[in-house]
C-alpha positions as CSV (number, residue, x, y, z in Angstrom):
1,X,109.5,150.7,38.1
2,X,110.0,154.5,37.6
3,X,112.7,155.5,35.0
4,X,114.7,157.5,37.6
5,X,115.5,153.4,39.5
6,X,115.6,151.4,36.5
7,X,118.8,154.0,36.0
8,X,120.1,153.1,39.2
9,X,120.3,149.7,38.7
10,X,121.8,149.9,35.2
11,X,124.5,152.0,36.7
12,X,125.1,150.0,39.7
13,X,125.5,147.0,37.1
14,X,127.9,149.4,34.8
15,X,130.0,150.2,37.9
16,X,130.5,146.5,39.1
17,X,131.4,145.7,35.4
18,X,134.1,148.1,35.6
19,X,135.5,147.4,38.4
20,X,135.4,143.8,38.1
21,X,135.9,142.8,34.2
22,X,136.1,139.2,35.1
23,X,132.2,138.9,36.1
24,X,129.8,137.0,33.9
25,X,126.6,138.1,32.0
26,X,123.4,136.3,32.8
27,X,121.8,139.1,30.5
28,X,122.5,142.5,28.4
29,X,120.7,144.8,30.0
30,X,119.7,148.6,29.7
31,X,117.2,150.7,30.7
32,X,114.4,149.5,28.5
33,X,115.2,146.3,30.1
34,X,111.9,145.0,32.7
35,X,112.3,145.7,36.6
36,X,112.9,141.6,36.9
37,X,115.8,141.3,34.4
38,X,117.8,144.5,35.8
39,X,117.1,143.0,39.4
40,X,118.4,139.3,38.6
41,X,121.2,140.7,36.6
42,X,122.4,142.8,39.7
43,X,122.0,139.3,42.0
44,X,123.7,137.3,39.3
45,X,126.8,140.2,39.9
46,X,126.3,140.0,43.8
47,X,126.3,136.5,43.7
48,X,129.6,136.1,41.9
49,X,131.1,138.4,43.7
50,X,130.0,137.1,47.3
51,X,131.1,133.2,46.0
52,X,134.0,133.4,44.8
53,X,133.3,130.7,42.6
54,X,135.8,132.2,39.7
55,X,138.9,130.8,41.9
56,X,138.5,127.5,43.9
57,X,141.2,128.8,46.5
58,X,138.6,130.8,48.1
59,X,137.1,127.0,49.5
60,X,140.5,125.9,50.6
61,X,141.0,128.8,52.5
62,X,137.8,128.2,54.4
63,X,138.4,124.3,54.9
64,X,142.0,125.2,56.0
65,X,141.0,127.8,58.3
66,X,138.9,125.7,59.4
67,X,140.8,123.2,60.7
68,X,143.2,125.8,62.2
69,X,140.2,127.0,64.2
70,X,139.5,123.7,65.1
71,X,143.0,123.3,66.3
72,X,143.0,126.1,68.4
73,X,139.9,125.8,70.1
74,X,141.6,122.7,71.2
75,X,143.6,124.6,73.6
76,X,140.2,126.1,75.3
77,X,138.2,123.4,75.2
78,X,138.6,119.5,74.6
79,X,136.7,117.3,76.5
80,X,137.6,114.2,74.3
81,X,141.4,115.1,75.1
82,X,142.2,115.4,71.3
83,X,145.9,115.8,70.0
84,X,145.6,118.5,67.2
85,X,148.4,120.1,67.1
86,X,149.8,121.0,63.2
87,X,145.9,120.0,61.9
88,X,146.2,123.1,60.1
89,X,149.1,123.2,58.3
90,X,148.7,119.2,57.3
91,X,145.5,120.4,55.7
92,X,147.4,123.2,54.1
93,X,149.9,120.5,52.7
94,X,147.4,118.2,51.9
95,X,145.0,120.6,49.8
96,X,145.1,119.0,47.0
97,X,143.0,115.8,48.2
98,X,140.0,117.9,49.6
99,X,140.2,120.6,46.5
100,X,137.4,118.2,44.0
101,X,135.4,117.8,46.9
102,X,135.6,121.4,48.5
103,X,134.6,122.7,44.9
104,X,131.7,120.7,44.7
105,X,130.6,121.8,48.0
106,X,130.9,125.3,46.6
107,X,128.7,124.8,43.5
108,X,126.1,122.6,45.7
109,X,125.9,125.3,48.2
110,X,126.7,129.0,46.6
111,X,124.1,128.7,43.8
112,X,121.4,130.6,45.1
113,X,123.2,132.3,48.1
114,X,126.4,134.5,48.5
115,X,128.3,136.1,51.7
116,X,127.7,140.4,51.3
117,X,130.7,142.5,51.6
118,X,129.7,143.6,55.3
119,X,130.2,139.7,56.1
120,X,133.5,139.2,53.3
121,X,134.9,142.2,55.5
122,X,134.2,140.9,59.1
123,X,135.8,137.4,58.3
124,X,138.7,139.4,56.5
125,X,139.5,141.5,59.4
126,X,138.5,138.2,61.9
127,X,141.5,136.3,60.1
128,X,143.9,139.3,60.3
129,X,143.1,139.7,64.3
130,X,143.6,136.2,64.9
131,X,147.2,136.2,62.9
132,X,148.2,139.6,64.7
133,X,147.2,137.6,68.3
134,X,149.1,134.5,67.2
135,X,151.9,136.4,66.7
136,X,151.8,138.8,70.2
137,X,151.1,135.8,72.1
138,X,154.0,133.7,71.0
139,X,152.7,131.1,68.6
140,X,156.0,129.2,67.3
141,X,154.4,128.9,63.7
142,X,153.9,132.6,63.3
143,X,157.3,133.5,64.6
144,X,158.6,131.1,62.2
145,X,156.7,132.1,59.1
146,X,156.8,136.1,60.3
147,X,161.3,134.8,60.6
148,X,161.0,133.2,57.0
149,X,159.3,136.6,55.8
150,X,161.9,138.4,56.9
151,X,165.6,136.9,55.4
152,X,166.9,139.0,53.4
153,X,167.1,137.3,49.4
154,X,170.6,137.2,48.6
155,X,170.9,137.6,44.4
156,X,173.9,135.9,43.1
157,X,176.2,138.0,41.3
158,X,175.0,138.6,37.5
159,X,171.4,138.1,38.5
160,X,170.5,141.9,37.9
161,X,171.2,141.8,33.9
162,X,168.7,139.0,33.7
């Protein structure tokens, strides 16, 4: 590998380290360090990055979305003539008996693969269309929660020197 790359990927690996102090070392490298190490250090970084694995939530947010998706595709199509309404926010409230499992399932399956940022993105904005659609069509929970958002926090008197 030609000293001018070898550079490249030492500074891609600086700049991820910056910008992200919480990721892990696999290895120190540098530039003297071989083509191999440089390029597994830089997948060690992408991989942490595209898991999530640092903060369990990240599989609770998929198994609850999940099950909201599955809820709502209820509406469109349900030839077994299943009942689902409030299956997402039941597995919302009841997170804390799939979070063991869901966190194995993460470790089993993210060890040697991990979502890119194109893909992070896409799901990001996917979730953010789908909450902005709930809300312009109507959906009673996302008035409610958008309602909830919205009282104003009354501070009892005193509170400020605290």
């Amino acid at each position: 590998m030609p000293a001018e790359e070898k550079s490249r990927f030492v500074d891609h690996i600086v700049a991820y380290r910056e910008k992200f102090p919480w990721l892990k070392k696999r290895n120190t490298v540098s530039a003297k360090s071989t083509e191999a190490e440089l390029r597994d250090e830089l997948h060690y970084i992408e991989s942490q990055l595209g898991s999530k694995n640092q903060d369990s939530s990240f599989g609770l947010t998929v198994f609850t979305s999940a099950m909201t998706g599955l809820e709502m595709s209820t509406a469109v199509w349900n030839p077994m003539g299943l009942q689902l309404n409030g299956l997402g926010q039941i597995a919302r409230d009841n997170s804390d008996q799939f979070k063991d499992v869901v966190d194995e399932l993460l470790v089993k399956y993210t060890t040697g693969m991990y979502m890119g940022p194109e893909t992070r993105l896409i799901m990001s904005v996917g979730a953010l269309v789908m909450t902005v659609h709930a809300a312009n069509t109507g959906d009673p929970r996302v008035k409610t929660a958008l309602e909830k958002m919205n009282v104003a926090v009354q501070v009892p008197p005193g509170a400020e020197d605290l």
